[in-house]
SERO-4910 file (N, C-alpha, C, O; in steps of 0.05 Angstrom, whole numbers):
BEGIN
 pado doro    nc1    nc2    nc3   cac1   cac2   cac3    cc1    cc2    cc3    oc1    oc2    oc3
  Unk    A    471   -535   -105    469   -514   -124    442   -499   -121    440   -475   -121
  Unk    A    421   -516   -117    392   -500   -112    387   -480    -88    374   -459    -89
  Unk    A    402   -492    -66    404   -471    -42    421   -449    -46    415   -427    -38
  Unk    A    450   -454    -62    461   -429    -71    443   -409    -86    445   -385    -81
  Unk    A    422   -420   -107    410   -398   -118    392   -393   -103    385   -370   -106
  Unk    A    375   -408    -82    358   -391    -72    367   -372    -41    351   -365    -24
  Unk    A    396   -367    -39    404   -361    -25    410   -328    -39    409   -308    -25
  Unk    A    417   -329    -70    427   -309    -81    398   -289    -93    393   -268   -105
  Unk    A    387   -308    -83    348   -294    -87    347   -285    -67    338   -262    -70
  Unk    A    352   -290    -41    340   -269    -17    363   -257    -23    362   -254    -47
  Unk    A    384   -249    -15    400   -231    -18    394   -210    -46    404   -188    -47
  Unk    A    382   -216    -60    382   -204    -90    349   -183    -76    344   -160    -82
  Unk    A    337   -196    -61    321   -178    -52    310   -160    -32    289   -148    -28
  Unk    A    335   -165    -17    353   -151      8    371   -128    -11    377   -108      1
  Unk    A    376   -129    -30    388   -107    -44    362    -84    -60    354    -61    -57
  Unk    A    359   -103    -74    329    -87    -90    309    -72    -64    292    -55    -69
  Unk    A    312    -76    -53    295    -66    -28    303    -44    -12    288    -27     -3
  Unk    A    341    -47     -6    350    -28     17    372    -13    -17    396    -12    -13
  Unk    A    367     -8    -30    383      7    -53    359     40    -59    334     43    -56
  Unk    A    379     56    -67    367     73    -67    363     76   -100    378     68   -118
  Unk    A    328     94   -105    332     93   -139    341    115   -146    337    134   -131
  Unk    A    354    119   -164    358    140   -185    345    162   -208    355    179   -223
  Unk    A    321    152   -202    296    164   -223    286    194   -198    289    198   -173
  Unk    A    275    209   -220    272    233   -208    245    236   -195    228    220   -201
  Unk    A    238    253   -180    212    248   -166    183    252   -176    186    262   -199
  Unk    A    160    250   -172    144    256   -187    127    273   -198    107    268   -211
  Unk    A    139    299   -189    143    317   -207    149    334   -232    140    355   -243
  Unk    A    171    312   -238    181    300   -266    178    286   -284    190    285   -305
  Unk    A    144    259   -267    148    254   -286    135    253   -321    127    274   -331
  Unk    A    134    236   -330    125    254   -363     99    246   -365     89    260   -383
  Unk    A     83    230   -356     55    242   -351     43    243   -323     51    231   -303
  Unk    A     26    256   -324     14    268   -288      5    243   -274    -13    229   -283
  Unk    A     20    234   -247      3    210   -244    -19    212   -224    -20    192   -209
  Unk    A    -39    233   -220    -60    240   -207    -72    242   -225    -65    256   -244
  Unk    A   -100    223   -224   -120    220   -242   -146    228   -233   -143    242   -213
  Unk    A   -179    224   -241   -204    229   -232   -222    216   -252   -220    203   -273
  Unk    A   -246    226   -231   -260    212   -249   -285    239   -265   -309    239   -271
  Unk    A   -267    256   -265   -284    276   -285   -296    303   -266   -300    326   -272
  Unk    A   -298    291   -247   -318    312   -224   -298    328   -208   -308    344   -192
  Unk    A   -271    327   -210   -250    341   -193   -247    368   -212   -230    373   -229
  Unk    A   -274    387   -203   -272    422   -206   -273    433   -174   -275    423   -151
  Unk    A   -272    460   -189   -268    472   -171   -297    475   -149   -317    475   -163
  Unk    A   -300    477   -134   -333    482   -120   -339    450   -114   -363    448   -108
  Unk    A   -329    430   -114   -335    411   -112   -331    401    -76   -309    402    -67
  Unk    A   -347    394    -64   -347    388    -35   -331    371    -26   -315    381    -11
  Unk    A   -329    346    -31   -311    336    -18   -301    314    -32   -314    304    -51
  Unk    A   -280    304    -25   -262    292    -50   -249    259    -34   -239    257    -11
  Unk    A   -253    235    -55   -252    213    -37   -220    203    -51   -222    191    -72
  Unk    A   -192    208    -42   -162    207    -61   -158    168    -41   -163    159    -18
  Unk    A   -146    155    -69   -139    129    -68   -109    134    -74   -101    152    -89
  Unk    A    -96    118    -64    -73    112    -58    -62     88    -49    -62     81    -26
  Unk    A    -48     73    -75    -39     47    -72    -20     40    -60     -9     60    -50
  Unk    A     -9     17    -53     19      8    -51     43      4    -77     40     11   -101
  Unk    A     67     -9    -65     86    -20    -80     71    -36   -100     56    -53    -90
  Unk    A     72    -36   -123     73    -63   -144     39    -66   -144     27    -86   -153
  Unk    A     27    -46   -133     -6    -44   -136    -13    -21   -155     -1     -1   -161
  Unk    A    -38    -30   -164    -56    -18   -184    -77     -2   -163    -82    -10   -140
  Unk    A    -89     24   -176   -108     35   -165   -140     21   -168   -162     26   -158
  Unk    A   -133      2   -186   -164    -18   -187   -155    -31   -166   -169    -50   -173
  Unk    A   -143    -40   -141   -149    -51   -116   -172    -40   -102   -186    -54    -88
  Unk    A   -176    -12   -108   -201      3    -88   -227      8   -115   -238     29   -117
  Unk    A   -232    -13   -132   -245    -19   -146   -285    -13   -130   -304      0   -141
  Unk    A   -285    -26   -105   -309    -20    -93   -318     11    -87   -339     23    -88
  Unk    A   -282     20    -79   -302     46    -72   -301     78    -93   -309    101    -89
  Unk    A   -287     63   -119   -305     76   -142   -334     76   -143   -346     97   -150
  Unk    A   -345     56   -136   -371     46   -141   -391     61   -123   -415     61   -127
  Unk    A   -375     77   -100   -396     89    -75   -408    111    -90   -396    119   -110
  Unk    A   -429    121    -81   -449    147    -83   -447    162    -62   -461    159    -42
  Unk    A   -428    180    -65   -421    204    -51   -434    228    -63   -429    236    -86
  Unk    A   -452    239    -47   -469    267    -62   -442    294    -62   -428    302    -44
  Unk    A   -445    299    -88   -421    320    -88   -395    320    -90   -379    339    -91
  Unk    A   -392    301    -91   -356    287    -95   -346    287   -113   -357    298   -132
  Unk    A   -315    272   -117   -298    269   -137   -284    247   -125   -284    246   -100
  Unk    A   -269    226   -140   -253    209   -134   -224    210   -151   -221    207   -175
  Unk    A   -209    213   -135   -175    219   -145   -167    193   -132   -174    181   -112
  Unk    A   -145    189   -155   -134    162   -150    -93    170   -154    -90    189   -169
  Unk    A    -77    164   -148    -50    166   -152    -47    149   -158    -56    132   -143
  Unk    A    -29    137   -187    -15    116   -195     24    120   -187     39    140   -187
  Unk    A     27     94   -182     51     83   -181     73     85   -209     60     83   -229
  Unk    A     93     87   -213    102     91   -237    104     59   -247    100     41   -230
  Unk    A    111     53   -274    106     36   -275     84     19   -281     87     -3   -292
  Unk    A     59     27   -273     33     24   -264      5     29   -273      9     51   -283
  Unk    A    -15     25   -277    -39     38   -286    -29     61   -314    -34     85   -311
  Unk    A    -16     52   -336     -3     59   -349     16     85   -362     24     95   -383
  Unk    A     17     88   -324     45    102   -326     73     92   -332     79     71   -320
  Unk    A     90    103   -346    124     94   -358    137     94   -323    127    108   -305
  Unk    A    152     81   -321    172     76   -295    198     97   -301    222     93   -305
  Unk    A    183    116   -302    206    147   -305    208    159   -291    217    182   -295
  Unk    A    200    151   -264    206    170   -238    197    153   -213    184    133   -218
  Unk    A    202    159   -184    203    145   -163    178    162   -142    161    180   -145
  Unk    A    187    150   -127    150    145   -112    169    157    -86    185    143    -74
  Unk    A    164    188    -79    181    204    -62    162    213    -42    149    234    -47
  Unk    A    157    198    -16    138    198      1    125    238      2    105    247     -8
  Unk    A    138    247     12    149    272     26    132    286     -4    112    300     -3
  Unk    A    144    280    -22    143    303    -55    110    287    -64     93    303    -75
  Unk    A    101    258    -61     84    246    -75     63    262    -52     50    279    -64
  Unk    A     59    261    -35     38    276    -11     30    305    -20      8    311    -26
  Unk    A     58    325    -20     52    349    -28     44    350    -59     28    367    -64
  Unk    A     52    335    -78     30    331    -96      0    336   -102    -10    350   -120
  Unk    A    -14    316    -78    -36    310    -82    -44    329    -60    -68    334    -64
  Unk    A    -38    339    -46    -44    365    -29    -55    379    -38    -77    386    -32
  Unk    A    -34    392    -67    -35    415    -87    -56    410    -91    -74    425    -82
  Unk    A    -61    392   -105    -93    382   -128   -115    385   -108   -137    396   -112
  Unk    A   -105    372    -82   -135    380    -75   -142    405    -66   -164    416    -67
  Unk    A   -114    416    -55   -124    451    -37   -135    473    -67   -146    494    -61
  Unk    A   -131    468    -97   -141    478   -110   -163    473   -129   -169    484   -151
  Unk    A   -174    447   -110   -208    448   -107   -224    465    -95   -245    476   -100
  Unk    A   -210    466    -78   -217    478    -49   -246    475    -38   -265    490    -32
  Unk    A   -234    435    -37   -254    416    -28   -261    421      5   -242    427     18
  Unk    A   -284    418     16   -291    420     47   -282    395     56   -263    395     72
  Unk    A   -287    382     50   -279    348     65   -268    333     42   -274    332     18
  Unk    A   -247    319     59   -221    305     45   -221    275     58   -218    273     82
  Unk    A   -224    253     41   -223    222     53   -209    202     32   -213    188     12
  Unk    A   -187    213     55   -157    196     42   -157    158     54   -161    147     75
  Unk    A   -151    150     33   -148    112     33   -119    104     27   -110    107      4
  Unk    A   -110     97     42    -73     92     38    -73     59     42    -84     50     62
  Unk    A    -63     45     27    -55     20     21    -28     13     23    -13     25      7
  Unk    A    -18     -3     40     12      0     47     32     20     38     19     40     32
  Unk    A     50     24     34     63     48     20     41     73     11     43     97     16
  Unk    A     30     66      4      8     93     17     -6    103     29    -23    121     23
  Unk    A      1     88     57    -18     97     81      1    121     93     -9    138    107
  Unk    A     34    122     85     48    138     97     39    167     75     32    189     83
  Unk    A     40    158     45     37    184     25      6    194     34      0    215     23
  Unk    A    -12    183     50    -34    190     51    -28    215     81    -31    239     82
  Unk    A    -21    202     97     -4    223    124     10    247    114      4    268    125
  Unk    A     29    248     94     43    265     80     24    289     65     29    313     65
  Unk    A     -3    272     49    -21    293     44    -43    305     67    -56    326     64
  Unk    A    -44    295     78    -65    301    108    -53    323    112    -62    341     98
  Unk    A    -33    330    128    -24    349    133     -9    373    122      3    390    136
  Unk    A    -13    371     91    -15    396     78    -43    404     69    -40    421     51
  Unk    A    -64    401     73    -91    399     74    -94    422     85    -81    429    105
  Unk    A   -116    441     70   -131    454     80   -164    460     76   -179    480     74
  Unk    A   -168    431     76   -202    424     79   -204    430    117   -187    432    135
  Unk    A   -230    432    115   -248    439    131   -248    399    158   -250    394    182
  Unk    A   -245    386    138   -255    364    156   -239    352    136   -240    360    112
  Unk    A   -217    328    148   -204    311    137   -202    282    146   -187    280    166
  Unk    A   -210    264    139   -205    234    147   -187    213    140   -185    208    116
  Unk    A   -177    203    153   -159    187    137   -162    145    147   -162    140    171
  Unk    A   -164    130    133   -162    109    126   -131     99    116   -118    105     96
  Unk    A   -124     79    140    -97     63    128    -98     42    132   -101     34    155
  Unk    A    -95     21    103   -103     -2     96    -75    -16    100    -57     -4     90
  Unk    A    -65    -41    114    -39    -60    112    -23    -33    117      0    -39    109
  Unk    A    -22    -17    122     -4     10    132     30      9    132     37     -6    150
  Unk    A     41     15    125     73     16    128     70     39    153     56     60    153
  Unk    A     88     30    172     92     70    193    119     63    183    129     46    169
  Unk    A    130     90    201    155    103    194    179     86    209    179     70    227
  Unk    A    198     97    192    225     84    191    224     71    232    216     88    248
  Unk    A    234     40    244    253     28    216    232      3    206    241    -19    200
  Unk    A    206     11    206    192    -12    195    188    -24    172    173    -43    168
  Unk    A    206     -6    150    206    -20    124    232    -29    121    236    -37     98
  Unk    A    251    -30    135    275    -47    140    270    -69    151    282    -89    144
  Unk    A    255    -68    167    243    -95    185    236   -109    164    249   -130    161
  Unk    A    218   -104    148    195   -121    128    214   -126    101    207   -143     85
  Unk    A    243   -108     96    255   -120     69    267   -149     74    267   -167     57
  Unk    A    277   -148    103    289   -177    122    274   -198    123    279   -221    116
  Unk    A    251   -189    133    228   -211    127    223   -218    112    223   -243    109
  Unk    A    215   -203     95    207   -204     67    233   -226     42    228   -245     27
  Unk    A    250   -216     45    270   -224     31    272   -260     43    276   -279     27
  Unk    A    269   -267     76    266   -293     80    233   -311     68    232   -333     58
  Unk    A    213   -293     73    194   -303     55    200   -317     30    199   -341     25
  Unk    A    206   -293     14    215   -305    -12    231   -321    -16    232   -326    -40
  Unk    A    250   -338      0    271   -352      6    245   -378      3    246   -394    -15
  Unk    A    223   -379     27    219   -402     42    197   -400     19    184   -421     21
  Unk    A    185   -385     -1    172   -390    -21    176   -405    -44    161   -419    -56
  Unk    A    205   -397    -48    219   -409    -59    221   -443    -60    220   -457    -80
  Unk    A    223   -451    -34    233   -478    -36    203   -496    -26    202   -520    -20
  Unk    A    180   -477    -27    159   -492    -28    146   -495    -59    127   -509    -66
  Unk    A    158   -479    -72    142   -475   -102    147   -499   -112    171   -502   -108
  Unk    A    134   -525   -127    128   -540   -146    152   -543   -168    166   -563   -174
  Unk    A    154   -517   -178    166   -513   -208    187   -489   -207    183   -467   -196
  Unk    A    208   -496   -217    237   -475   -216    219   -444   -229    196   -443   -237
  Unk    A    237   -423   -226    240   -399   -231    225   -386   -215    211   -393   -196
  Unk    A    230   -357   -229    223   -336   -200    192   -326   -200    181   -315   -180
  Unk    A    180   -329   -221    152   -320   -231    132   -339   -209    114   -330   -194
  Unk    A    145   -374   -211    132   -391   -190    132   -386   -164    112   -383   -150
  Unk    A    161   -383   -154    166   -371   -125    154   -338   -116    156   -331    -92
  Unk    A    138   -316   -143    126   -300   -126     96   -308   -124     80   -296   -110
  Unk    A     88   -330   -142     56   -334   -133     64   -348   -109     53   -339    -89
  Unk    A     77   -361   -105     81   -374    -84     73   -356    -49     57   -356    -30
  Unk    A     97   -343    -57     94   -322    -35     74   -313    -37     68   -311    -13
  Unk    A     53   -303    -51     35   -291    -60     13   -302    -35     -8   -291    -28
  Unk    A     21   -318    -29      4   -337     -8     12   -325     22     -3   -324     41
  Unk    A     34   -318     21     34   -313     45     33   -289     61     34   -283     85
  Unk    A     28   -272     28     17   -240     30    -12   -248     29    -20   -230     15
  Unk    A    -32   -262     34    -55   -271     35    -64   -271     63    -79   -254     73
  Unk    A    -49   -301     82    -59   -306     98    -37   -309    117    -40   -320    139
  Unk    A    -12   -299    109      7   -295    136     20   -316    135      9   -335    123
  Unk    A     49   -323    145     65   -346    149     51   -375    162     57   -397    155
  Unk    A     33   -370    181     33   -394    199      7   -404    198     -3   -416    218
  Unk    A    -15   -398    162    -30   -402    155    -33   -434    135    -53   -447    129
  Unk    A      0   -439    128     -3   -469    121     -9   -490    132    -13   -511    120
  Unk    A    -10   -485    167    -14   -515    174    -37   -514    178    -42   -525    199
  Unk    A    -60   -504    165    -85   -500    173    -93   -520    145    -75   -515    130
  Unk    A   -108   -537    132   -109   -547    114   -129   -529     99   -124   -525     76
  Unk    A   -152   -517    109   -176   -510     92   -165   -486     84   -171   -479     62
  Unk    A   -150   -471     98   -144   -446    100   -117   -437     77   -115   -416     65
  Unk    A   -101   -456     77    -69   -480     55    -88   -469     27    -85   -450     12
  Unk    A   -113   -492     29   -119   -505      6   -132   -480     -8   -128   -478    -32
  Unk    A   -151   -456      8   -154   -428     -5   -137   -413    -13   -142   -398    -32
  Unk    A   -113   -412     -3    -95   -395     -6    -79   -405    -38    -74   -390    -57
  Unk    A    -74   -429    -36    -63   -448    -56    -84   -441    -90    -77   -440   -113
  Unk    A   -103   -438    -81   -127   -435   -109   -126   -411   -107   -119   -404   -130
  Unk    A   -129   -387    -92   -126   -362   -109   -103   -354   -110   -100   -335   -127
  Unk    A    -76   -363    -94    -58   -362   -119    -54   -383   -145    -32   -392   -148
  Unk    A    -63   -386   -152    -64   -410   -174    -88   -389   -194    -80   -383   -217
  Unk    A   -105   -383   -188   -119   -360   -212    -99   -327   -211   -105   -304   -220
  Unk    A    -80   -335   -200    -57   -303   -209    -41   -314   -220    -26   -303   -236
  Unk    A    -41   -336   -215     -9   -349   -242    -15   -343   -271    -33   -355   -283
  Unk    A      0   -324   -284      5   -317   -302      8   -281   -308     11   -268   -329
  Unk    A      7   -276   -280     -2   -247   -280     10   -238   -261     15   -213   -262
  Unk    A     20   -253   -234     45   -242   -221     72   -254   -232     77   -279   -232
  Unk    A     87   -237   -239    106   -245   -257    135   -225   -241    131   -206   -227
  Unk    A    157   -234   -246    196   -219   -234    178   -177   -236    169   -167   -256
  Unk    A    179   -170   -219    171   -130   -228    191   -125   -246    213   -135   -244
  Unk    A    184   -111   -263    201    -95   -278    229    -85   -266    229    -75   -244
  Unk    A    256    -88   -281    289    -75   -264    273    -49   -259    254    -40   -271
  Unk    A    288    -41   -236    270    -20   -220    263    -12   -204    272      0   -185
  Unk    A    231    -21   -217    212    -17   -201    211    -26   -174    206     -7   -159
  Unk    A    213    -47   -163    216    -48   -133    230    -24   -119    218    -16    -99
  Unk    A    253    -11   -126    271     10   -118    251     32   -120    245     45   -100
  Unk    A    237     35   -146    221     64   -147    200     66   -126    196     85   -112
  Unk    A    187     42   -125    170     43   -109    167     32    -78    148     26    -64
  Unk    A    202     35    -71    203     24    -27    216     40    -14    217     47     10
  Unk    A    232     49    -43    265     60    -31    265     81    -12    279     79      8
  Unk    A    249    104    -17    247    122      6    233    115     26    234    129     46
  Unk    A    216     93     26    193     82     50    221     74     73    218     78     97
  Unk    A    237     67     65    259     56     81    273     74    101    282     62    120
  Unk    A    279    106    102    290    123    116    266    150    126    271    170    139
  Unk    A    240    141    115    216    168    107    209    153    146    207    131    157
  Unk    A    208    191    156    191    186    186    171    209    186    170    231    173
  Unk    A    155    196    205    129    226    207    140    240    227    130    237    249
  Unk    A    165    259    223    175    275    248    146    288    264    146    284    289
  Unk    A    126    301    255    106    319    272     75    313    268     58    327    256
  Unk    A     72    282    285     40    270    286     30    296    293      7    302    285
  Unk    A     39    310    304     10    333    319     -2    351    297    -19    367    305
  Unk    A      6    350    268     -8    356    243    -24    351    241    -40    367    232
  Unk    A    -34    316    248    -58    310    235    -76    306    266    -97    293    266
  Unk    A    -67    315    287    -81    307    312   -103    314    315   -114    309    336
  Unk    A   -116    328    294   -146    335    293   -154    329    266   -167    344    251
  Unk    A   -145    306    261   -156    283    235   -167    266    246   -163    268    270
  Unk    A   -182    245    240   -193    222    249   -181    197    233   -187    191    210
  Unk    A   -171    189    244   -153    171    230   -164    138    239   -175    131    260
  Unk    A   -157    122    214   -163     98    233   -146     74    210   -147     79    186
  Unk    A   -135     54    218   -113     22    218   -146     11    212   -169     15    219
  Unk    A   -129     -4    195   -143    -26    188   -128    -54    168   -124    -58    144
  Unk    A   -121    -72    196    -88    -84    196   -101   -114    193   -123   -119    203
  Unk    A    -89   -129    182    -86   -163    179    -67   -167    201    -44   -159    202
  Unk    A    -87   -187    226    -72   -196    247    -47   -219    239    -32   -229    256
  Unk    A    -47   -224    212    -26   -235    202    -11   -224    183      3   -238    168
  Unk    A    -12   -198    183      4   -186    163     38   -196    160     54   -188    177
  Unk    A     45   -210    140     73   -219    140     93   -190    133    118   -190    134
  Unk    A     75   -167    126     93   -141    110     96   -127    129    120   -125    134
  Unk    A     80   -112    146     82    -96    167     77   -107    197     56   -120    198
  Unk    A     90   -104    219     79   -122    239     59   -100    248     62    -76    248
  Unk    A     31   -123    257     10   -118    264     14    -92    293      2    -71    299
  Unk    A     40   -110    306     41   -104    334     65    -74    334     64    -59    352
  Unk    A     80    -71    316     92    -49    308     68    -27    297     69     -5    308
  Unk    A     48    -31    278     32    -15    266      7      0    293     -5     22    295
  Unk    A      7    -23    309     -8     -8    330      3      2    354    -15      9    370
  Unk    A     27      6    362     46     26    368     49     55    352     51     78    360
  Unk    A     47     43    321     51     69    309     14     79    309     15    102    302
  Unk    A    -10     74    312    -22     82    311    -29     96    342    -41    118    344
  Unk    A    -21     84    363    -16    107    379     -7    127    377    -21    147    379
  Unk    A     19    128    371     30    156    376     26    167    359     42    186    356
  Unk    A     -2    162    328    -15    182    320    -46    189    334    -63    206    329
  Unk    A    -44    174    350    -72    174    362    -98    179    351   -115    196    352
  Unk    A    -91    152    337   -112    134    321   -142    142    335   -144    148    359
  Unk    A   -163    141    317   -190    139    324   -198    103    328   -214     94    345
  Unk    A   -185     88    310   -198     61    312   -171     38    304   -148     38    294
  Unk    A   -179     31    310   -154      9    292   -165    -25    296   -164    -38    317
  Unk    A   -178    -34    265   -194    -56    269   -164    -83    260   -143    -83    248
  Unk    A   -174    -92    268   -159   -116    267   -173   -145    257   -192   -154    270
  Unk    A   -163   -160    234   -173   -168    220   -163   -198    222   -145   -208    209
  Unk    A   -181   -212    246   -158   -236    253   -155   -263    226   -172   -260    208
  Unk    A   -144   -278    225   -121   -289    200   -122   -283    182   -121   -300    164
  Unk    A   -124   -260    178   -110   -249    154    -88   -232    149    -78   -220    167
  Unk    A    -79   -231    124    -51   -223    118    -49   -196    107    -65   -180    118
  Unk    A    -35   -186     88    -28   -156     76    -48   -156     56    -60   -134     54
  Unk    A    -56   -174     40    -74   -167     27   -104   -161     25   -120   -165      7
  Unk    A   -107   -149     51   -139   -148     64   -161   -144     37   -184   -154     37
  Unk    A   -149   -126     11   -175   -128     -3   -180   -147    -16   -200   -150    -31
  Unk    A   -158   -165    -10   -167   -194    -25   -186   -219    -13   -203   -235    -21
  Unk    A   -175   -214      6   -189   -226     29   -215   -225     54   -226   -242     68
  Unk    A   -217   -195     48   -231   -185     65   -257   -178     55   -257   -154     51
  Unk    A   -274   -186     50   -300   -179     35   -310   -150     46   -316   -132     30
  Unk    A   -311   -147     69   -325   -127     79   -315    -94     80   -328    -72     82
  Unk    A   -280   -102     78   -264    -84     83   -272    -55     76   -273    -36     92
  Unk    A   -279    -55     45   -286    -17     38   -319    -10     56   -329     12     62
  Unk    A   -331    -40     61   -354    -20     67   -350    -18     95   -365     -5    110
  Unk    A   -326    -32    104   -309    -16    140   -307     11    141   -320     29    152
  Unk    A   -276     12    116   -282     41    110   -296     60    114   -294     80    128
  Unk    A   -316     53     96   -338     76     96   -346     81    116   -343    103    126
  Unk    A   -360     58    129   -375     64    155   -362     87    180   -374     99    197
  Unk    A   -322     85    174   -309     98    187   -315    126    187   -321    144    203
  Unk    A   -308    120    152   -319    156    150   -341    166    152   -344    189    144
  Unk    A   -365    152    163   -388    163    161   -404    167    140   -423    181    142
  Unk    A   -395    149    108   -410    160     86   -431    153     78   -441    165     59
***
């Protein structure tokens, strides 16, 4: 009976994953989910836009609020669902990019330094190239590229949660995503390491109670178009400076798929971040001040 249900759990997220949502794009929805921090006028030089993933908060890029940029503004996009937006509309690669385009081309900011966090390393590509700053940079964190690599990762992903499953301690599904939660840390083949087990094991153990089943949904609002979305025309941003910045254990995106796709945008850098997993800002102490150093700030 236990393998039937945890059999009807990966399949249950092999659906939630490859299903399309029904919520309207975000455009629609009923409050703006492009935010600031006060300084986004007009005359303002250059503008630093954050951009989360699936089932992420814009406090992940918590550090580089904190930078001293002379002349700036920091724009952040929330997820529906999320940073307390209502789950009344879906996360539409293509429509969420030209969005944040808008906002910024009527700054009519000189320099633009975009930060994309899985699922928004593609919405960050999508705004790059409706851009009409002067100098544009872009930063992509655990990166999703284009179709079919988020088909790849719902398969994987959906066996993760399977093999999280039957390592978790204690029944239900709240235990089986801290569980996994571990392996969005430090990658699949990080348990037989003991010191490496036993970290991963304690900070998921201080998220228990706070990664909890996503809201009905939300998973759909926030993958569903990542699943068929391609960058038909890299040569948009071919005079961007772009740069990967990948967990050589990423269990969500393959490392070795993401740097294929950073060729044929022809990447400026692409650091590689050996055992670690998708969650680089958890893991990665140094990660935003990588960043920066990328962009020169």
């Amino acid at each position: 009976m236990a393998h039937r249900f945890l059999l009807i759990l990966a399949l249950t997220a092999l659906a939630a994953l490859g299903a399309c949502s029904n919520l309207p794009p975000p455009q629609r929805a009923g409050v703006q989910p492009i935010v600031h921090d006060g300084k986004a006028e007009v005359g303002v030089k250059r503008a630093v836009v954050l951009i989360p993933g699936a089932h992420a908060s814009v406090q992940l890029f918590a550090p580089v609020m904190s930078w001293q940029v002379p002349d700036s503004t920091v724009i952040a996009y929330r997820f529906p669902g999320i940073d307390g937006l209502d789950l009344d509309h879906r996360v539409d690669i293509v429509d969420s990019g030209a969005m944040i385009a808008r906002a910024l081309n009527r700054l009519k900011v000189d320099e633009v330094y975009l930060i994309g966090y899985s699922t928004g390393g593609p919405i960050a590509l999508e705004t790059a190239r409706r851009l009409k700053a002067k100098e544009v940079q872009i930063a992509l964190i655990s990166s999703a590229s284009d179709s079919p690599a988020a088909s790849i990762a719902s398969v994987r992903g959906a066996w993760d949660v399977l093999k999280a499953a039957l390592r978790a301690k204690q029944p239900g599904l709240d235990e089986t995503w801290v569980e996994n939660y571990r392996t969005l840390l430090y990658g699949r083949r990080h348990f037989d390491q003991d010191e490496l087990a036993e970290q991963s094991r304690q900070l998921a153990a201080l998220q228990r109670g706070q990664i909890t089943t996503p809201p009905k949904g939300m998973t759909m609002a926030h993958t569903a178009d990542l699943l068929t979305w391609r960058f038909e025309h890299p040569e948009d941003v071919a005079d961007m400076r772009i740069g990967f910045f990948h967990g050589a254990e990423d269990s969500v995106f393959s490392p070795g798929l993401t740097r294929r796709y950073a060729r044929r945008l022809q990447a400026d850098a692409f650091r590689l971040y050996e055992g670690q997993g998708h969650l680089l800002f958890v893991t990665e102490p140094h990660l935003f001040d990588d960043v920066r150093d990328f962009f020169g700030l």
